[in-house]
C-alpha positions as CSV (number, residue, x, y, z in Angstrom):
1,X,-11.9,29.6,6.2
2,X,-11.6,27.3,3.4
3,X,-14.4,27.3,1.1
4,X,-14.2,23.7,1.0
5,X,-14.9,23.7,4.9
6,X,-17.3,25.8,4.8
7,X,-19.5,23.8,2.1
8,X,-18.9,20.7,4.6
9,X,-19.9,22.7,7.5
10,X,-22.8,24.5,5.3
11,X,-21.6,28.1,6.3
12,X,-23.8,30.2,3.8
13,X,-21.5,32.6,2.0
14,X,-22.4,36.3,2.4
15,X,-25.3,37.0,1.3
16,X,-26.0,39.1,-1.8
17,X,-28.8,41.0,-3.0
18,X,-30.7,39.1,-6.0
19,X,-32.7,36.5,-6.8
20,X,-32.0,33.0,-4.3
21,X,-30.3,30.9,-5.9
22,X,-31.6,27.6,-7.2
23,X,-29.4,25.2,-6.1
24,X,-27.0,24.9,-2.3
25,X,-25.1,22.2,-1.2
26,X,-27.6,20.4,0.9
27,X,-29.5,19.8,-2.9
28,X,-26.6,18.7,-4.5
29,X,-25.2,16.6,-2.0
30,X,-28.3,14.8,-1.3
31,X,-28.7,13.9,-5.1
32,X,-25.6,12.3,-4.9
33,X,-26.3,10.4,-2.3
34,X,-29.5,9.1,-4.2
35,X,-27.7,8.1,-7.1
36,X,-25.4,6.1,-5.1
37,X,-27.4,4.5,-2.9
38,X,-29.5,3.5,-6.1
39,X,-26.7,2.6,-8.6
40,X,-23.0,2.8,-6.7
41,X,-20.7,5.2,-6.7
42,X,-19.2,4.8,-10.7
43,X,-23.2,6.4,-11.3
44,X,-22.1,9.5,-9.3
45,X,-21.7,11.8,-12.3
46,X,-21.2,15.8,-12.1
47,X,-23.4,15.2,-15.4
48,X,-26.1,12.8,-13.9
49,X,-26.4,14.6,-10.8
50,X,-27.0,18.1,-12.8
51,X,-29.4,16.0,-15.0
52,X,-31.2,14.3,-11.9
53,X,-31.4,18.4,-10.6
54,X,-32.6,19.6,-13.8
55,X,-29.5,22.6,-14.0
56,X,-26.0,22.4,-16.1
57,X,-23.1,20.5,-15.1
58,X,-21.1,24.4,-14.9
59,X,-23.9,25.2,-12.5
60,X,-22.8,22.7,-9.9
61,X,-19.3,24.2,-9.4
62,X,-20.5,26.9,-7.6
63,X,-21.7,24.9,-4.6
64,X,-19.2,21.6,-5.2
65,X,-15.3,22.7,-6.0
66,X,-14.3,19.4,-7.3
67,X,-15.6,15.8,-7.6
68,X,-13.2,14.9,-4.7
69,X,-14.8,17.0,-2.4
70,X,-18.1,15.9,-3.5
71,X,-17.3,12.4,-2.4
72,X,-16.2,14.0,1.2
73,X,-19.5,15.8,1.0
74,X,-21.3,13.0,0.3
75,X,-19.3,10.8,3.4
76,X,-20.7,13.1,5.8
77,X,-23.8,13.3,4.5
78,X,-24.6,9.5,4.6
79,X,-22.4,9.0,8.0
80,X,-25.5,11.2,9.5
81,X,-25.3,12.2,13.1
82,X,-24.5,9.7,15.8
83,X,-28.1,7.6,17.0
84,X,-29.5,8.4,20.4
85,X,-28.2,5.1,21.6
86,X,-24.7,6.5,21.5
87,X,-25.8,9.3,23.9
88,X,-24.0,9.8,27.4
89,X,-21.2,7.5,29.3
90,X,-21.2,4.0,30.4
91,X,-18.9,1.0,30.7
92,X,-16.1,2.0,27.8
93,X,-16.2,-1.5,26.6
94,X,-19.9,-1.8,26.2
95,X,-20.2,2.1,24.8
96,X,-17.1,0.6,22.1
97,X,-18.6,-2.1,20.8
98,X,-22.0,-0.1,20.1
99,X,-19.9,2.3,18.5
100,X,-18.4,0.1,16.1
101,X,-21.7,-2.0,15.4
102,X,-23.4,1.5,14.4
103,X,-21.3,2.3,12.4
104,X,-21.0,-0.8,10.6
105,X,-24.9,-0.5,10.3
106,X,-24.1,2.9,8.3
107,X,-22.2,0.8,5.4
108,X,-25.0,-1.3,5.2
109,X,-27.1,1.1,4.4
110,X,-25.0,3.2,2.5
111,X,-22.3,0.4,0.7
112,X,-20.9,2.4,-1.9
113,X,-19.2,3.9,1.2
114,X,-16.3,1.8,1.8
115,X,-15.1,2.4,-1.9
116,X,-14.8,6.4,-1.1
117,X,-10.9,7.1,-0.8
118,X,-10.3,8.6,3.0
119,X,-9.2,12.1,2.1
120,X,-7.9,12.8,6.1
121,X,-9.5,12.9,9.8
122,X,-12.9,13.2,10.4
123,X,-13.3,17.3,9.6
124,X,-17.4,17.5,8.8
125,X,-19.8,18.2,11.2
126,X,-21.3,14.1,11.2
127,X,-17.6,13.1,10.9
128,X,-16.8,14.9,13.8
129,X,-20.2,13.6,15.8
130,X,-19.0,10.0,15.2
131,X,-15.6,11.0,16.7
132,X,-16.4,12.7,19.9
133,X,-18.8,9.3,20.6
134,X,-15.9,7.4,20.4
135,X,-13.7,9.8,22.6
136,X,-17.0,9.9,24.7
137,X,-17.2,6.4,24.7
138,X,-13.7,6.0,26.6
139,X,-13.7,9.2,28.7
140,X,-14.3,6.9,32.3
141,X,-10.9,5.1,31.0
142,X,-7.3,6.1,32.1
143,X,-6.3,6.3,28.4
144,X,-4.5,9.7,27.4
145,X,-5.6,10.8,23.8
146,X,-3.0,9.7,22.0
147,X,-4.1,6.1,23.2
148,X,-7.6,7.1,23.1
149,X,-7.5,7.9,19.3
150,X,-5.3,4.8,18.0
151,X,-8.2,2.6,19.8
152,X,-10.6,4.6,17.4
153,X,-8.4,4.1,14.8
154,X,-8.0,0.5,15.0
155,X,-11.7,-0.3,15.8
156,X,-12.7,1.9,13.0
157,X,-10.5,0.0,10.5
158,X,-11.8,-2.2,11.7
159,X,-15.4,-1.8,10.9
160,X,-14.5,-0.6,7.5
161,X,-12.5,-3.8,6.3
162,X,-15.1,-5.7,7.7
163,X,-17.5,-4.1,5.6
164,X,-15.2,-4.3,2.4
165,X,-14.8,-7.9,2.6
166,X,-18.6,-8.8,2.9
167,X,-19.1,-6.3,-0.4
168,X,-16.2,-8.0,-1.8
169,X,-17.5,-11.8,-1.1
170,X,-21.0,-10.8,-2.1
171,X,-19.4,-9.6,-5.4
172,X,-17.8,-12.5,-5.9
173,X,-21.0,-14.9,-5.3
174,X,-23.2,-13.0,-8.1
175,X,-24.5,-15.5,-10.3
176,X,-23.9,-18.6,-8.0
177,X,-27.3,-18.8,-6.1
178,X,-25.3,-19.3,-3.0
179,X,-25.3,-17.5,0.6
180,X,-22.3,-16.9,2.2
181,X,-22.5,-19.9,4.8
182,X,-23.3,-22.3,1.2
183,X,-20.3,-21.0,-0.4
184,X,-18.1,-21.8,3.0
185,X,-19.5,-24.9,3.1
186,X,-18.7,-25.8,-0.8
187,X,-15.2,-24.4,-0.4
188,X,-14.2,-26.5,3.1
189,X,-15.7,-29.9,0.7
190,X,-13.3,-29.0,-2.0
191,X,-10.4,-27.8,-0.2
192,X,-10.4,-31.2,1.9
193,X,-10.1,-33.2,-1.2
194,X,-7.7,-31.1,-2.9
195,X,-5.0,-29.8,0.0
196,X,-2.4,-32.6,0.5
197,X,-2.2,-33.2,4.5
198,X,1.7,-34.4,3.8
199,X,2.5,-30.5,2.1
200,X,-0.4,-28.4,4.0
201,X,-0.6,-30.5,7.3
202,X,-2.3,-28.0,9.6
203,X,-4.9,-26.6,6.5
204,X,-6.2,-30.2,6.0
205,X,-6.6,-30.5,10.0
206,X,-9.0,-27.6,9.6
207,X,-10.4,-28.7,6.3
208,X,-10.8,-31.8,7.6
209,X,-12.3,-30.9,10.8
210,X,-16.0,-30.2,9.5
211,X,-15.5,-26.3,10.6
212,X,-16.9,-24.8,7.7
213,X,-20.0,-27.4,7.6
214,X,-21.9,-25.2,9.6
215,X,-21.0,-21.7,10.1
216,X,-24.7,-20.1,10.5
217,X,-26.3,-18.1,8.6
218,X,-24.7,-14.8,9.9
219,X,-21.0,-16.3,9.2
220,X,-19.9,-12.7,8.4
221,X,-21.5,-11.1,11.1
222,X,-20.3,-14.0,13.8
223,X,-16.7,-13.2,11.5
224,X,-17.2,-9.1,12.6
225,X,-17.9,-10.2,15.9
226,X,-15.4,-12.2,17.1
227,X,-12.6,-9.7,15.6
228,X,-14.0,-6.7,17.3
229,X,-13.7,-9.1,20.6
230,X,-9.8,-9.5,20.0
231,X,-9.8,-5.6,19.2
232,X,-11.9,-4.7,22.3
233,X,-9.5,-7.1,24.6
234,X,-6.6,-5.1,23.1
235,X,-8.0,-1.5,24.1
236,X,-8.9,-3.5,27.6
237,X,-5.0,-4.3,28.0
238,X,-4.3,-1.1,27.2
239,X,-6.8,0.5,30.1
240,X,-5.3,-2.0,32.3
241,X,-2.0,-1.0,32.0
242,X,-3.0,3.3,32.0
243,X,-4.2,2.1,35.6
């Protein structure tokens, strides 16, 4: 087995007579899950996580082969194992749509997430927990797996760009005092009194039409929503059509 795998998995190497060692995987892992959850992932240093663990940088090579596979280590890790509400069958679209709101409950408590490169499939233990929810969640459908796993795929990506977007907006507000629904709200008032109806006739209908006046106060949430709907009455097509 790889010993990559086998550090994701946590399959002890054999074991060796001597003193036990000071550090595993589980240690250094979870430090770097700390760090990022406190500062973002440009704080996740080999040299601030050895400093945070009180051992050498050359010491954490033994349980972490590279910083790339630190980062899948630490995607597992913060994924965690599916929530209890995920547990057993039920109506697939129902069972879907929890799914995908758990998980975009994990990026919100983990954001430095969505800025992790995706190495391959899901090939960790929690990775793989998420996954067979999602196959579970469609097993009472007449999808084959191919199908099965492109609706994961697509719900999934989902999820993620969803997640990227709100991180990318809230970025972009820092500084202004303004809430998402306020900076909507500024943006539909400008854009009405600079988009020519004559050259943009359709975009000064909509800036025009008071849309962005009121949005709520969960506009990306409603946003997440309403796309996951058009997703969810895609995978319904396709369970339709698999009879």
């Amino acid at each position: 087995m790889p010993p990559e795998l086998a550090r994701l998995w946590r399959i002890a190497p054999d074991s060796k007579l001597g003193r036990p060692a000071k550090l595993d995987v589980g240690r250094v892992v979870d430090a770097a899950v700390g760090l990022a959850d406190r500062e973002g992932i440009a704080a996740v240093t080999l040299p601030r996580i050895a400093e945070s663990l009180g051992v050498t940088k050359m010491s954490l090579y033994r349980h972490v082969g590279s910083k790339d596979e630190l980062l899948d280590l630490m995607r597992d890790a913060a994924q965690g194992p599916v929530p209890d509400a995920l547990a057993g069958t039920g109506p697939w679209r129902e069972r879907l749509r929890l799914w995908a709101t758990e998980q975009m409950r994990v990026f919100e408590r983990h954001p430095w997430l969505v800025q992790v490169p995706l190495s391959g499939p899901p090939n960790g233990p929690n990775g793989i927990d998420w996954f067979d929810a999602g196959l579970r969640s469609l097993r009472l459908t007449g999808l084959d797996w191919g199908a099965k796993v492109g609706a994961l795929m697509v719900v999934s990506g989902h999820v993620t760009s969803a997640a990227q977007l709100a991180q990318s907006l809230a970025e972009g507000r820092k500084g202004t005092g303004l809430d998402q629904a306020a900076a909507e709200r500024e943006y539909g008032r400008a854009m009405a009194r600079l988009v020519d109806p004559e050259r943009f006739p359709d975009a000064a209908a909509l800036f025009g039409s008071g849309l962005l006046e009121d949005t709520g106060e969960d506009t990306g949430g409603e946003d997440f929503r309403f796309g996951l709907e058009l997703l969810l009455d895609g995978v319904a097509a396709a369970v339709a059509a698999a009879g």
